[in-house]
N, C-alpha and C positions, 0 to 999 in steps of 0.2 A: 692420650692425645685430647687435653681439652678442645670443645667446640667452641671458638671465637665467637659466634651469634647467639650462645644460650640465652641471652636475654630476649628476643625474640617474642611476640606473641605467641603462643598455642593458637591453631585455628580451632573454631570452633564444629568444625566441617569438614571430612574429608572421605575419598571414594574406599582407601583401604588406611586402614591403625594397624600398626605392626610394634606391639610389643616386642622388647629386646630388642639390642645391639649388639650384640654377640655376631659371629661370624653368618649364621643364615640371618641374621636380623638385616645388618648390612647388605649384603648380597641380594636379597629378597629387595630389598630400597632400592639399593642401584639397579636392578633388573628394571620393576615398575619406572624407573628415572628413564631407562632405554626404551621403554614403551611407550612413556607418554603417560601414565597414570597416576591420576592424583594421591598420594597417601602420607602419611603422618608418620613418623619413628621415634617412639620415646624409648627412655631406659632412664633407671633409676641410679646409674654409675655415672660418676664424674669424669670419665675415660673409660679407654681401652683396657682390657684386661691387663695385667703385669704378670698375674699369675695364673699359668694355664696348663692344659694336660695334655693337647692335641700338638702335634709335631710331623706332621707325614701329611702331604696331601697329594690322592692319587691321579693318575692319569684322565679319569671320567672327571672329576672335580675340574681339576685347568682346561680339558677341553670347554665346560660349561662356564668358567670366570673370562675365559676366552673370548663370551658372546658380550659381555660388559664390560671390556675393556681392561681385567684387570689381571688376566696370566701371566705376561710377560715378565712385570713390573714383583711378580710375586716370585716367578723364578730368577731372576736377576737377586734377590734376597736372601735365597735358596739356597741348598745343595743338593743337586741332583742326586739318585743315587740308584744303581743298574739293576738293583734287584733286594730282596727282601732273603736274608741268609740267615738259617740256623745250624749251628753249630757246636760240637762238644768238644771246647778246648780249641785246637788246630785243627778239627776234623769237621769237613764242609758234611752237615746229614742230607739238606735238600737246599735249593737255590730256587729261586722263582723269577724267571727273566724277563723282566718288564721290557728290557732295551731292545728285546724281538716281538713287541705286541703293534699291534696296525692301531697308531695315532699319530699326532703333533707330539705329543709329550709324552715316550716309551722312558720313563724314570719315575723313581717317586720322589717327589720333593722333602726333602729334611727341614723346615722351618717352623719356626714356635708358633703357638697361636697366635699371639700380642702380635707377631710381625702379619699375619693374614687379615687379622681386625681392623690395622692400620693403613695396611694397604687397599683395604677395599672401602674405609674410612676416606679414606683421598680420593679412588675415583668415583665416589659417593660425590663429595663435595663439589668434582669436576663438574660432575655431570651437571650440577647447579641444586640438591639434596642436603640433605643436612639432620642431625641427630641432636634432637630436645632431649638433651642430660639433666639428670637432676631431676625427672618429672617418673614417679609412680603411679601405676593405674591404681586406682580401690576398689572401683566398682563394675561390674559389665551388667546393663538390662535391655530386652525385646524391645526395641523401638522402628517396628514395622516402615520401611523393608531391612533394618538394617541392626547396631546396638548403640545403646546410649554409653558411654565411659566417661566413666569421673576421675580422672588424674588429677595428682596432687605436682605443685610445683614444689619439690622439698627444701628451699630457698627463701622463699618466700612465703611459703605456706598457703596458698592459696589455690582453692579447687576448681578446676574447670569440666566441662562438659564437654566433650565430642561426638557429636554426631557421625557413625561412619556405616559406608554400606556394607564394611566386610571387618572382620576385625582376626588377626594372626598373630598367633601366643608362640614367640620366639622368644621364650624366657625361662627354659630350662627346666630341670629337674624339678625345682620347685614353683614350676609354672602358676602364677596368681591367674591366667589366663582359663587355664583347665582346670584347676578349682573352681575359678566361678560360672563356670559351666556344668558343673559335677562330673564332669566324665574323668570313671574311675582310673586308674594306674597302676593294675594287681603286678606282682610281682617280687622278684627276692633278694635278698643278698647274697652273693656266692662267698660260699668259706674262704677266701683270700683277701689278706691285704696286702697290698701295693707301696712302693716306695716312688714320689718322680724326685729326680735331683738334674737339675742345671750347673752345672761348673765348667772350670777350665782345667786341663790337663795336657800330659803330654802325651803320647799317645802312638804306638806304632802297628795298631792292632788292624783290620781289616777297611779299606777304602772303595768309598765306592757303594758300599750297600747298606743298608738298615742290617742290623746284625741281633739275633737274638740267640743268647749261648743257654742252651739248655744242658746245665750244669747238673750234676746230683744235689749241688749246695743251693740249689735253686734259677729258679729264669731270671735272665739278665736280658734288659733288650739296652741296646747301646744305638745313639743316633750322631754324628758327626753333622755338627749346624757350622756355622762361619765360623772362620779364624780356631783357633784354638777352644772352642766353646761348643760343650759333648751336652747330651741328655739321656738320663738311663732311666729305665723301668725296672723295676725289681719287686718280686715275689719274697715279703718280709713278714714274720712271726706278728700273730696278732698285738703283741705287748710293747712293737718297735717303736723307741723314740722317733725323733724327725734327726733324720739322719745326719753327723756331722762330716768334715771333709776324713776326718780317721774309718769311719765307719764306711763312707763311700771308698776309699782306698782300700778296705779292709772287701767288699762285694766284688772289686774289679779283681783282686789277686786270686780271690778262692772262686770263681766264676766265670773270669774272661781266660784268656789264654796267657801264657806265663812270658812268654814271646814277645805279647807287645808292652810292657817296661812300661807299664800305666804310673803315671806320677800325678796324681789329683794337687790342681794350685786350688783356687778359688770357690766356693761355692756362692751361686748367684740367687740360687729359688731351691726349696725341700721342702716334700709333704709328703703323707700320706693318707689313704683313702682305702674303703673297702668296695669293693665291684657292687655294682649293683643291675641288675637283668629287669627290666620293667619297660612296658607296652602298652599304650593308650587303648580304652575298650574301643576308638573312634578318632579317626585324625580331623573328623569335621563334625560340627554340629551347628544345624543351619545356615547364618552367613560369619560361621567361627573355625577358624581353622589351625591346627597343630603342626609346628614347624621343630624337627631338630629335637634336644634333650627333653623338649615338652613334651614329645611324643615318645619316645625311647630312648633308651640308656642303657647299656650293657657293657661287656669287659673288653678295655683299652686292645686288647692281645690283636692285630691285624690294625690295626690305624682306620679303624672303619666309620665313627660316631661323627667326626665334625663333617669327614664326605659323605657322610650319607644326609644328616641334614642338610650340608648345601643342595644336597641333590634335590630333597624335599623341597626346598626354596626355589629353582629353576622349575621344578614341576608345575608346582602351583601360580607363581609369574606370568607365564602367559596365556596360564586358563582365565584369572581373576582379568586379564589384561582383553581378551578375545570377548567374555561376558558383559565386562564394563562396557564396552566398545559396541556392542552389539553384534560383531560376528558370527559370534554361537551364542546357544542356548543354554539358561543359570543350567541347567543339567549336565553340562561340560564337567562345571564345578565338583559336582560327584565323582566324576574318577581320580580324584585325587585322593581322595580315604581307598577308592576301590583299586588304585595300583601302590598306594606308598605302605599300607597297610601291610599287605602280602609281602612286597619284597621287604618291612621291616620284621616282621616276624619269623622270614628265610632267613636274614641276617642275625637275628639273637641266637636260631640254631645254629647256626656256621660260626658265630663270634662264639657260644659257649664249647663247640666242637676245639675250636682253636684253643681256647680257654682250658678247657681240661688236657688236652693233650700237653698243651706248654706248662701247665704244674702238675705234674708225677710226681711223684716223692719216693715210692718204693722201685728202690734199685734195680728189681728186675724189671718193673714195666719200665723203668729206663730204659732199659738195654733193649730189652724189646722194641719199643717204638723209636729208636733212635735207628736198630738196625734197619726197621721195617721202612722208616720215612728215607734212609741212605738208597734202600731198594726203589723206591718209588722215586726218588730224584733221579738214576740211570733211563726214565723213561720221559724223553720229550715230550709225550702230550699231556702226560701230570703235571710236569712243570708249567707248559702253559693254562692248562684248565687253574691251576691256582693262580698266579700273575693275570688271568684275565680276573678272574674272579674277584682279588685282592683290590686289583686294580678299580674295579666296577665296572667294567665295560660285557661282562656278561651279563648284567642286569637287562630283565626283557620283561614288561607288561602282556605277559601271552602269548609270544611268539609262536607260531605253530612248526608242526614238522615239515619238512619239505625245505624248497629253494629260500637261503638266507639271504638279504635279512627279509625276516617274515615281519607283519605288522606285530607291534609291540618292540621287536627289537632294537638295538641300538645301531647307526645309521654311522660308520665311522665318516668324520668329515674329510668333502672331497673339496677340490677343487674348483671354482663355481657356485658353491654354493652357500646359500643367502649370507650376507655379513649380520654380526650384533644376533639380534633374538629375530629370526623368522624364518617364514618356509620356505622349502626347497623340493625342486621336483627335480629325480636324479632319473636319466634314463639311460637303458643299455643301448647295446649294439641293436642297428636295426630299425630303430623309433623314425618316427616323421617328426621331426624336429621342429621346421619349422610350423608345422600345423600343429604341434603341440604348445609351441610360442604363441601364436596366436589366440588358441582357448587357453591358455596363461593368463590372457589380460581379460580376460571376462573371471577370473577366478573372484570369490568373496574376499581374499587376501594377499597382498602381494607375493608373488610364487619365484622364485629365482629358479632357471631352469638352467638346467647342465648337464653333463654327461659319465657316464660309465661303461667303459666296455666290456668290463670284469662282471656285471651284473648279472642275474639270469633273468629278470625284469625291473618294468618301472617301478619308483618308491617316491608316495610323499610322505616328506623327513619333517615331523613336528618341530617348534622351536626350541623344544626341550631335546632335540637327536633322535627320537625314537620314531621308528616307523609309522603313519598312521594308514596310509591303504598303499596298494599294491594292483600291478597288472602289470599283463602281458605288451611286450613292444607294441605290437599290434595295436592295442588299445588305449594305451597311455595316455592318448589323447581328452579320452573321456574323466579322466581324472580332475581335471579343475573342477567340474560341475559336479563331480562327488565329493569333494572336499566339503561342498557346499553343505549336499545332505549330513557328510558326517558330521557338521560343527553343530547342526540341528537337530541330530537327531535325540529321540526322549533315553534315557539311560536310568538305572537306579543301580543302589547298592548292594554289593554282593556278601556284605555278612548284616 
């Protein structure tokens, strides 16, 4: 999707530079666009990806595109799908039921990346934002309080200067951002290569779920997008060419089930790639922050990488947006290494957990973990502990033991509460309501206040869904004025 306004000046000034236009580059744009704050988005493509590897996007992700206006319009694109199924042959080994998890969006979405870039490409534009293509950064240096960057216009050829107080490296694996930061990127290749292939077929195989056929001949993960247009992942010999539509016909017979009479027409996109597991020593440094691929990369197997960057991109939005503003204090800015860090490093173990389970090769551990994951799918709280899990809605910045949700956890949206990116004060049964209304409007931010009666106390719900204090009905009321301290208070880093 070329940008109509490329021609455009570069400002020479702005509150945030968000390198990349990749999906959190976007998303992270339109957020700041919903805020109110100033920032810049270059990328060095002339468009939207065309060619892409993310296809799934889970239920925590749309409830947060939700706050920018652009879930709907992404599922409307879509193919919903009720759950996440593995399978050997005709035989279901475990299901993960999304369509019984507590949200707006109990499925996981089937759509290609290109379709998420675009769409959030548009309500980017709505919002009145815009994406300077064609412009590479070269340079980033300390230009107290903020960095200096030198972008190239690659057009023209001509170098500019930005001035910015924040600058966010949404530019992938080979982030130019965190090279010129030095912050290192250890990490490794996993023994597997990978196949993706887009085509059209015909197809009478399983509806309704993301499907991954854990075959003796290898993993096949199979995804149903619009119309007659499939996406598969496949576990392929280091030496495999780029698969043609015989060789894709040739993975669905010996891998899918015999049953569903796969007939491959068209092939639209084919690659391959080997995995790669790697984790930033730091998702921030200074006024520099790590978003997405720049930050971590790890194995496709779970749909986890483009929603977890978006997620990193909602984290960070309305901290830089609270700081800018004056609300809180630049130390806000710190929990964004000290909560996305952690839950990225949980997620490389649980992506590479997934990862080795889904390529076995030797016949008995087959049989073995095929039996053993059939056993554990006969028990409902399994199935959900993954489905939330898969999902991201079990994701928690610290949650403690005790009455859910605790601060850190995620706050499922209710009704009432705040529209777009802001707070929310949810309360139970019991609360004095309207005297909690009242010390609402003395709050440092505006506080949407509404109700729960399921609760076992009050919760204020950050803009990002997650918990940030807690109390008793009783006391609830005192909570606007802590909000206050919490946005102030001093924090530092915990690695």
């Amino acid at each position: 999707m070329p940008d109509s306004r490329r021609n455009s000046t570069l400002p020479s000034s702005t509150d945030v530079l968000i390198v990349g236009a990749g999906p959190t580059g976007l998303a992270l744009a339109a957020a700041l666009r919903v805020l109110g704050v100033d920032h810049v988005l270059i990328d060095r493509a002339a468009g939207t990806a065309v060619h892409s590897r993310a296809a799934a996007v889970h239920a925590r992700t749309l409830e947060s595109l939700a706050t920018i206006g652009a879930a709907d319009a992404l599922v409307r694109l879509g193919r919903p799908g009720r759950s996440f199924t593995a399978r050997d042959g005709e035989r279901q080994v475990i299901r993960t039921p999304f369509d019984e998890l507590d949200t707006p969006y109990p499925f996981v979405l089937a759509v290609p990346q290109q379709t998420t870039e675009e769409v959030l490409q548009a309500r980017l534009e709505e919002l009145g934002g815009r994406v300077y293509r064609r412009h590479t950064l070269l340079g980033l240096d300390e230009l107290f309080p903020g960095m200096n960057a030198l972008v190239s216009d690659d057009e023209t050829g001509e170098v500019r200067a930005i001035q910015a107080r924040y600058v966010v490296g949404c530019d992938g694996l080979h982030s130019t951002v965190r090279k010129q930061m030095d912050i290192p990127f250890p990490g490794h290749a996993r023994p597997h290569n990978f196949a993706l292939i887009e085509f059209t077929m015909e197809w009478d195989g399983p509806e309704g779920e993301i499907t991954f056929f854990f075959s003796p001949a290898g993993l096949l993960a199979v995804s149903h997008l619009q119309g007659e247009t499939y996406r598969i992942v496949a576990l392929v010999d280091d030496d495999t060419p780029t698969p043609d539509a015989a060789a894709v016909q040739q993975l669905l017979d010996t891998r899918g089930p015999s049953a569903a009479g796969a007939k491959v027409k068209d092939i639209s996109m084919a690659s391959t790639w080997r995995v790669l597991h790697r984790i930033a020593d730091t998702f921030s440094k200074g006024p520099v922050f790590l978003v997405g691929d720049a930050a971590h990369v790890h194995s496709p197997v779970g749909a986890q990488g483009m929603n977890t960057g978006l997620q990193d991109a909602f984290n960070l939005a309305w901290k830089l947006s609270a700081v800018i503003k004056g609300e809180a204090a630049p130390d806000l800015l710190l929990t964004y290494d000290a909560e996305r860090r952690p839950m990225a490093q949980a997620l490389l173990a649980f992506a590479a957990q997934l990862h080795d389970i889904s390529t076995m090769s030797d016949p008995e551990s087959i049989r073995l973990r095929n039996d053993v994951l059939t056993a554990v799918g006969q028990i409902p709280q399994a199935q959900m502990w993954l489905a939330s899990r898969l999902a991201q809605l079990s994701v928690t910045y610290g949650g403690a033991d005790g009455p859910k949700p605790a601060v850190g956890d995620r706050m499922a949206p209710r009704p009432g509460m705040a529209q777009g990116i802001g707070w929310s004060l949810v309360l139970p049964a019991g609360a004095d309501t309207a005297a909690v209304e009242e010390a609402a409007r003395l709050a440092p931010v505006p506080l949407a206040v509404t109700q729960d009666a399921t609760l076992p106390h009050a919760v204020v719900v950050r803009p990002d869904g997650h918990v940030a204090l807690t109390a008793d009905a009783s006391e609830a009321g005192e909570l606007p004025a802590r909000l206050g301290d919490w946005l102030r208070q001093p924090r530092s880093r915990t690695h």
